[in-house]
C-alpha positions in Angstrom: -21.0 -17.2 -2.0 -17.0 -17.1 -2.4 -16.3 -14.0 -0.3 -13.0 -12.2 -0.1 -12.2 -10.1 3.2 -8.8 -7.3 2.2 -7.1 -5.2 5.1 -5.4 -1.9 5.0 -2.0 -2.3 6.8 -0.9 0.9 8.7 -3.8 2.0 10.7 -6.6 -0.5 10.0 -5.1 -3.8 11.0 -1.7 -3.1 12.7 -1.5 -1.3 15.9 -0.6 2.1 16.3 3.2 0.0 17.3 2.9 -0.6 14.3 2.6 -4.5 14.6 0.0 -7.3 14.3 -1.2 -8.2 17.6 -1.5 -11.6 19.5 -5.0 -11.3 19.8 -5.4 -10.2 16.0 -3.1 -13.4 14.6 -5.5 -15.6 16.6 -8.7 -15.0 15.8 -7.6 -14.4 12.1 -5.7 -17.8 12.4 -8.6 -19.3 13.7 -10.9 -17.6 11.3 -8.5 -19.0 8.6 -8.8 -22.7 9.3 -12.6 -22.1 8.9 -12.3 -21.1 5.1 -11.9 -17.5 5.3 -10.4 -15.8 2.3 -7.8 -13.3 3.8 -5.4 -10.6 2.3 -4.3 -7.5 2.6 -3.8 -4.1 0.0 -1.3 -1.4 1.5 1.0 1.1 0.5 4.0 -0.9 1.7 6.0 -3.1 -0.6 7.8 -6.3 0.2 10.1 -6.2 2.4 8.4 -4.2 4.9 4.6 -5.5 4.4 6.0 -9.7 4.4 7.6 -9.3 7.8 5.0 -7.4 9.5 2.0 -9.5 8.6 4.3 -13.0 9.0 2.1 -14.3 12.3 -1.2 -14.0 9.4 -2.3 -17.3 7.6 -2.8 -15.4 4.3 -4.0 -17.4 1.9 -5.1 -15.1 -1.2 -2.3 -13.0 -3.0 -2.0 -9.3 -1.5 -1.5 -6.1 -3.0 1.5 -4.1 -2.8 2.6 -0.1 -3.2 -1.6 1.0 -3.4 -1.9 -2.0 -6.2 1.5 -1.4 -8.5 2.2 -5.0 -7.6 0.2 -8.3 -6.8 2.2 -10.6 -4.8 1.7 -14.2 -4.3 3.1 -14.5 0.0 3.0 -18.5 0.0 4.8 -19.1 -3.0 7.2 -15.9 -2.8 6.4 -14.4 -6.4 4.8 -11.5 -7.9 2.1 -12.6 -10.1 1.3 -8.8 -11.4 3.3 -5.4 -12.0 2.0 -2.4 -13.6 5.4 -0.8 -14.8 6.2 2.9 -16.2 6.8 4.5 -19.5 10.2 4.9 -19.6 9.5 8.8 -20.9 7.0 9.1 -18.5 9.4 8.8 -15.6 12.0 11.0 -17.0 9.1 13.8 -16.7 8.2 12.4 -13.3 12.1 12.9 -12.2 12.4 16.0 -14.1 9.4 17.5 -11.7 10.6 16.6 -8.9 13.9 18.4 -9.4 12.1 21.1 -10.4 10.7 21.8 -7.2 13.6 20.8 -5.3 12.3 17.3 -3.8 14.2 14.3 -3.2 12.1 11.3 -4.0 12.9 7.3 -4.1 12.5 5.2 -7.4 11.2 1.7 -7.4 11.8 -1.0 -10.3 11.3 -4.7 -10.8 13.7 -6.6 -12.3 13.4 -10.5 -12.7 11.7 -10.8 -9.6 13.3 -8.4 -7.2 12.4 -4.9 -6.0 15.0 -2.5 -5.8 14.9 0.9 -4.4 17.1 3.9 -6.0 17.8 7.2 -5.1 20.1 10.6 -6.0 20.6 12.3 -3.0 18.9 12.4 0.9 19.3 15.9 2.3 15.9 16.3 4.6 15.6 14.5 7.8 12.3 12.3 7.2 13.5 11.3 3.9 16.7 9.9 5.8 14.8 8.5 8.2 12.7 6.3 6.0 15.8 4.7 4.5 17.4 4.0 7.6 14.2 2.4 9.1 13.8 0.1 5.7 17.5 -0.7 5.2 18.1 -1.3 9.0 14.9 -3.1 9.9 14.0 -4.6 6.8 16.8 -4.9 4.5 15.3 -2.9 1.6 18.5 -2.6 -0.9 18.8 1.2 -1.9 20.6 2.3 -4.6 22.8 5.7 -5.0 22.5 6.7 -8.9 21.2 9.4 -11.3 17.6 8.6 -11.3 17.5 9.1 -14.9 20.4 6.6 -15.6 18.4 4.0 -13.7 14.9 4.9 -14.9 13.9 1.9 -17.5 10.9 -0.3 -18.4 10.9 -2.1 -15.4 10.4 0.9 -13.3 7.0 1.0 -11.0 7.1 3.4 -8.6 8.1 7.2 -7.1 7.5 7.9 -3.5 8.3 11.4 -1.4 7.8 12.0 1.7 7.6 15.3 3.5 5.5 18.4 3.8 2.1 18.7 2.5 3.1 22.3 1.3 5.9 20.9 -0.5 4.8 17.9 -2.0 1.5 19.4 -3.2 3.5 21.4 -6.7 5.0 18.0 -7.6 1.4 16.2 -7.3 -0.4 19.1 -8.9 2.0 18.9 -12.1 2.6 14.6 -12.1 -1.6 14.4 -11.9 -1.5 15.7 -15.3 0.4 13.1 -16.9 -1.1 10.7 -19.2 -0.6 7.5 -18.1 0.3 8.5 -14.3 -2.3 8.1 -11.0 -1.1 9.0 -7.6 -1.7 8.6 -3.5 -1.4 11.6 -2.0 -2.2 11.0 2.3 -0.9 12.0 5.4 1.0 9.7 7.6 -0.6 7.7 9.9 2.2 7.9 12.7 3.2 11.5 12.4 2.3 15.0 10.6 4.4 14.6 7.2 2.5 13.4 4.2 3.1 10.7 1.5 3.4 11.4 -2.4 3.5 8.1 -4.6 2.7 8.1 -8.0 2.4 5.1 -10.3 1.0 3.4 -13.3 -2.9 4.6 -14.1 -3.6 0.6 -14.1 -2.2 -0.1 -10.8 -4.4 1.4 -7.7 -5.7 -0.3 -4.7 -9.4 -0.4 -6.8 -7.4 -2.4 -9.8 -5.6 -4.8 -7.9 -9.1 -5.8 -6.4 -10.8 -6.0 -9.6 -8.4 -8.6 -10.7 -8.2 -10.6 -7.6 -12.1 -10.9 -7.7 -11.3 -11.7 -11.5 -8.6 -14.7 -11.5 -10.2 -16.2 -8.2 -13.5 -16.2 -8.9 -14.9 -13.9 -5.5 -19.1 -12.9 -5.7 -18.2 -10.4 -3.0 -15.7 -8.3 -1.2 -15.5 -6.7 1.8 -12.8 -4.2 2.2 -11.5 -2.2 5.6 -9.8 1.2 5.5 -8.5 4.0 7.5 -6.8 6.8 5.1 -7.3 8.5 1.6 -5.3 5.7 -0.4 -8.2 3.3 0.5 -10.6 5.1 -0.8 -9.8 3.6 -4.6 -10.2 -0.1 -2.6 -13.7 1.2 -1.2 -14.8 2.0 -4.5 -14.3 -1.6 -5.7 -15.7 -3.6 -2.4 -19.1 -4.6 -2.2 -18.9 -3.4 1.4 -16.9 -0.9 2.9 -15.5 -1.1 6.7 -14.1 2.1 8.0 -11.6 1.8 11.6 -13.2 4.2 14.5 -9.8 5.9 13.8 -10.4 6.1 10.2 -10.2 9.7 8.6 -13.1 11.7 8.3 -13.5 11.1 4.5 -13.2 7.1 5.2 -16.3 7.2 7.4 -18.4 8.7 4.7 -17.6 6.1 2.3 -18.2 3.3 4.3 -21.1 1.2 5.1 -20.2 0.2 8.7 -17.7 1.6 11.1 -16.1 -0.5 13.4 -13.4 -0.2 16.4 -10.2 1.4 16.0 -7.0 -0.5 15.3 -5.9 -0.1 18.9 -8.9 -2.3 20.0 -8.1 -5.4 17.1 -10.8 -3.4 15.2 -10.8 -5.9 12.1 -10.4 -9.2 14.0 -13.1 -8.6 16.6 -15.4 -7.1 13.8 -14.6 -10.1 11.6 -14.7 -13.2 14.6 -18.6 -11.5 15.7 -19.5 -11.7 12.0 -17.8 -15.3 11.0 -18.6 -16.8 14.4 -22.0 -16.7 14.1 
């Protein structure tokens, strides 16, 4: 049986640091070399997810921005993007200044992922493009939003209060063509707002990873709402002891937190057998 093993980032196999541990890159190193089928599905996009997870052997294409993108680590391509209607996102940008958010637009372009935004007034919107442009080099771009919005554009992400974000989801989830992660932070009490292609989503990106490479099974391990699409793909379903409550009840087994090398010790009793 050709079995595929995917990881939540932030919260499932990081460290609360965040980071990948020592311990973690060894045994999943180790469990490599063995044949194991490795990736990872997260919220992050390239140039923050790549770095993190560089000590990992990963040897199966990941998924990217809850499954907008699917992108191929060892040879440094994308392989799949689900893009926007170019009408769609006006509406999309058209609600979110309607309810007075700031929010950052993604697009692909011949390869490269580009980040573009109007205007950064509230402090954790700030602070998320300082962190990404200092630490990871993420190229932002100042612009009307609706001058930049094209065919190649993938992705809108807010960040901020749940009472504030929850208009702008309640209107964008009505959209044809648009699906959406709504979830709180895993490091703090604001709250994530992405919203993206109906074909791209954590469950997609799976489906056609078990499509082009053939897997019988998958086993999947989550901690927050955005991995509850993934769950409902896997063949089994591995909730972190930190996990949310609604993670737990999905899953099949339930395993040590990320602060312990949940994954990796999970994974090294049940390969090492």
């Amino acid at each position: 049986m050709k079995r595929l093993y995917i990881s939540d980032l932030d919260g499932t196999l990081l460290s609360p640091k965040p980071e990948i541990t020592p311990h973690t890159a060894e045994i999943m190193n180790a469990l490599a070399k063995k044949g194991m089928n490795f990736t990872f599905a997260t919220a992050r996009s390239i140039y923050s997810a790549v770095p993190i997870t560089s000590a990992l052997d990963i040897n199966v294409p990941c998924i990217l921005m809850n499954g907008v993108s699917i992108y191929d680590i060892k040879n440094e391509r994308y392989i799949k993007s689900e893009f926007i209607d170019p009408a769609v996102s006006a509406e999309l940008i058209r609600i979110y200044k309607r309810h007075g958010v700031e929010c950052f637009m993604y697009r692909i372009d011949r390869g490269a992922l580009t980040c573009y935004y109007e205007e950064l007034t509230s402090r954790v919107m700030q602070s998320f493009a300082e962190v990404r442009k200092q630490q990871y080099k993420k190229p932002f771009v100042q612009c009307r939003l609706e001058e930049c919005a094209d065919e190649y554009t993938v992705y809108f992400t807010t960040r901020g209060r749940y009472e504030e974000l929850l208009p702008v989801k309640l209107e964008a989830e009505k959209i044809e063509g648009i699906d959406y992660a709504f979830y709180l932070d895993v490091y703090d009490d604001s709250w994530y707002l992405e919203l993206f292609s109906h074909k791209a989503s954590k469950s997609n990106g799976l489906r056609f990873l078990r499509d082009k490479y053939g897997f019988d099974e998958i086993v999947a391990f989550g901690d927050n709402l955005n991995d509850l699409p993934m769950f409902a793909e896997a063949d089994i379903k591995v909730a972190v002891g930190n996990a949310r409550d609604e993670v737990k009840a999905a899953a099949d087994i339930v395993i040590g937190t990320n602060s312990e090398d949940g994954v990796a010790k999970w994974l090294d009793d049940e390969l090492s057998c």
